[in-house]
Structures are given as C-alpha cells and as structure tokens.
N, C-alpha and C positions, 0 to 999 in steps of 0.2 A: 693348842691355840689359846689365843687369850684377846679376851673382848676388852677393844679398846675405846670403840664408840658405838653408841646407840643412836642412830636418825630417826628422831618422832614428827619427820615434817607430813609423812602421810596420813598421822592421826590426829588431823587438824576437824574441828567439826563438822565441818561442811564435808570431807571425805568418809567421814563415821558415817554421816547421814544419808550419803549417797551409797555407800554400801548395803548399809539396812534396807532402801526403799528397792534396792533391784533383786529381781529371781533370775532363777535358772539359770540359763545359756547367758544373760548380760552380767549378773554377778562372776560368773567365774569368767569373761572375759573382759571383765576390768583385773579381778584378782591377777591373771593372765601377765597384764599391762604390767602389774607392779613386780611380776614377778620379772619381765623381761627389763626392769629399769635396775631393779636389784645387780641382774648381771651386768649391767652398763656399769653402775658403778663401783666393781669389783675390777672390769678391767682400766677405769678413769686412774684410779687409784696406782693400781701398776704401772700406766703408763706416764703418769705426771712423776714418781718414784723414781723411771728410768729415765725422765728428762735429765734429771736431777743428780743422780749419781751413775758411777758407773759399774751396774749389775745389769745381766740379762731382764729380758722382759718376761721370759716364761721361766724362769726365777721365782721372781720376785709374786709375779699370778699365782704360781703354786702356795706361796705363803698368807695368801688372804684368802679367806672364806666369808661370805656374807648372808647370814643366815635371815629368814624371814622375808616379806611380810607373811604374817599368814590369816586366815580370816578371823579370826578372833583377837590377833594385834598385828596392825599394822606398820609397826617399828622395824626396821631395819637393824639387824646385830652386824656390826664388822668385826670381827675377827682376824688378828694376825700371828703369825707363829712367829715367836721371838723367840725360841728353844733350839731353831735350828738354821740359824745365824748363818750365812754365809763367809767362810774364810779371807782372810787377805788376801790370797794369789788371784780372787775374784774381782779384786781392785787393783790390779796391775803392780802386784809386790814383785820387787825387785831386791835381787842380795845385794847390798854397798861392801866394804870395805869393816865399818863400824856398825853394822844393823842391818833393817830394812825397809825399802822406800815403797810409801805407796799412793794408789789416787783416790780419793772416795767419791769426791762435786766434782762432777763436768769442768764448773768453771772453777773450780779450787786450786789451789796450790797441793803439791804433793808434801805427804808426812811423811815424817822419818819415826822408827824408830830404834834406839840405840841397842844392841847386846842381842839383836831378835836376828834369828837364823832361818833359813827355807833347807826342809828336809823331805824328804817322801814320808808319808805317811800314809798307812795301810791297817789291818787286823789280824797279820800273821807275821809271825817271827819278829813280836813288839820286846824293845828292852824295859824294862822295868821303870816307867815313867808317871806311877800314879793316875791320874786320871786323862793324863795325854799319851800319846803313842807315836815311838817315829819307829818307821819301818825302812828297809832296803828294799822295799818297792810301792810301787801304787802313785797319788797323783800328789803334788808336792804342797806342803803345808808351810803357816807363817808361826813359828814356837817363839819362845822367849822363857827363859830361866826365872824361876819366882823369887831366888833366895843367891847368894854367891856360891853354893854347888852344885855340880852339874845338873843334880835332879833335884825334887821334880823341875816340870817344865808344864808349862802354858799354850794351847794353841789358840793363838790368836783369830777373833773374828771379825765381820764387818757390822756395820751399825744398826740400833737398833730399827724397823720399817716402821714403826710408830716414831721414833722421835725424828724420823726424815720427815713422814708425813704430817708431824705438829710443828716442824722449824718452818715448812716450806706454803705454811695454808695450805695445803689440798684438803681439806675440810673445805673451803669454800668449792673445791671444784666439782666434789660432789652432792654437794647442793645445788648447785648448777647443773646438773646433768638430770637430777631429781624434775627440777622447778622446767626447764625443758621437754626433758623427753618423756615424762609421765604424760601429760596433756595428748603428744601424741601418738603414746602407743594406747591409750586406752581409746582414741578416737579409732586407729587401726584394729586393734580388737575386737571393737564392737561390731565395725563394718564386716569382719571376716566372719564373726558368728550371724548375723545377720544375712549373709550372701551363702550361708551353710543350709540356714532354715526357711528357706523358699522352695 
C-alpha cells in the first residue's frame, strides 16, 4: 500500500479542543463518529473511481485502505495499492487483427494498442518469459513484447487508482463526505451512548 493522501480536516482546533474537554463514554463516541466517517470515505473513493472508469467496485474497495483517526491524531491516511494493478482484460481488452483494444473512462473512447496479444496466463507450466508468464491455462492476460524478440514480454495493466483519483477531483468528494457526515454521526453517537447510560 502506498500513502497517497493525508486529510487533516479533523485536526482543526476547535475539534482538538472538543476532544480534550470530553470523558469517557462521549469521547469515545465522537472517536466512534470519526471512525464510521473514515469508512464513508473509503467506500466514496471507490465509488466515484467506478463512476469513472470501467473496473468493478469491490475491485477497486479492496485496493484502498484508510487508516486512522486515532486519538492521539486525528488525520485520516488513504492508502492505495498501486502494486497490484488490475490488468487489461479488466477493461474490456479485445484482440484486433494488429493489437489490442481497450476501454478504461466510462465516457472515453477505446485504446489501442499495437503488437499486444491476449494469452492465458497462469503459474504452471510457464515458458520462460522473465518476469511475465503466459501459460495454456488460467484466466486470459493483455502482454506485449518489450524488444523485436519474442521474449521477454510485458503484461500489461490498468491505470494507476491514484492518478484516476487526482485527474477526476475526488479529493474534493471526500471532503465532502467529511464536512457532511461527521456532524452527523457524532450527533448519532452521542445519542446512542447516552440512550445506553440511563
């Protein structure tokens, strides 16, 4: 995973301050509050992602993690794995004639790419392809040749989840969901510790 942004909108002073002044039972159900806004915008992020291009949505969830607030900082870590890229045939690669075609935006036009071929690709009975592998079985991959001989070869991926999420603003939509729904899950949390301790 690799930290790509840090949200310090919850360690704004007036939030410091209201943490310090409460005990017990109300402290830990505001922490509560930030902790259930945290997953808000873990799945915001996903889902503005799959507005956007075309990859699954529990895909794409699995690849963010969004660590923190905790009581000692209140910062928000997003975390995304750009290590384990989803491939081309995940964006509707197609074999042409000369290459392979495919779709990444919703509203985009489809890419080509020239000399790139769809194989099986698997972890048994690999030929000798460097740091790629095509197999005679398993679920089909997008390669392309790095050099004019046959080997090695490359498999191709899809883009990275951070520079989707820096082309498209969704940084602003997660401040948005922040500036929203914090207000009201802390208002909900309190009420529910409250309605516990009678």
């Amino acid at each position: 995973m690799v930290l790509v942004a840090e949200i310090d909108i919850l360690n704004g002073p007036e939030v410091i301050a209201l943490m310090e002044s409460l005990k017990g039972k109300a402290r830990k159900a505001v922490f509560g509050a930030f902790k259930d806004v945290a997953k808000s915008v873990r799945t915001t992020i996903a889902r503005e992602v799959t507005k956007r291009i075309k990859v699954p949505y529990g895909l794409t969830l699995k690849r963010i993690r969004v660590q923190g607030p905790s009581l000692n900082n209140l910062a928000m870590r997003i975390h995304m794995d750009e290590k384990n890229k989803p491939g081309l045939m995940s964006f509707g690669a197609k074999q042409a004639r000369k290459g392979v075609s495919y779709k990444i935006e919703k509203s985009g036009k489809r890419g080509f790419i020239r000399s790139a071929f769809i194989r099986p690709g698997n972890t048994s009975g690999l030929r000798n392809v460097g740091k790629s592998a095509i197999g005679t079985s398993g679920p089909n991959r997008v390669f392309i040749r790095i050099s004019k001989s046959p080997l090695p070869i490359r498999d191709l991926k899809g883009p990275s989840l951070n520079a989707v999420v820096t082309k498209n603003d969704i940084d602003a939509a997660q401040k948005k969901v922040i500036e929203t729904k914090l207000p009201e899950r802390i208002l909900a949390r309190l009420r529910l510790a409250d309605s516990r301790s009678r």
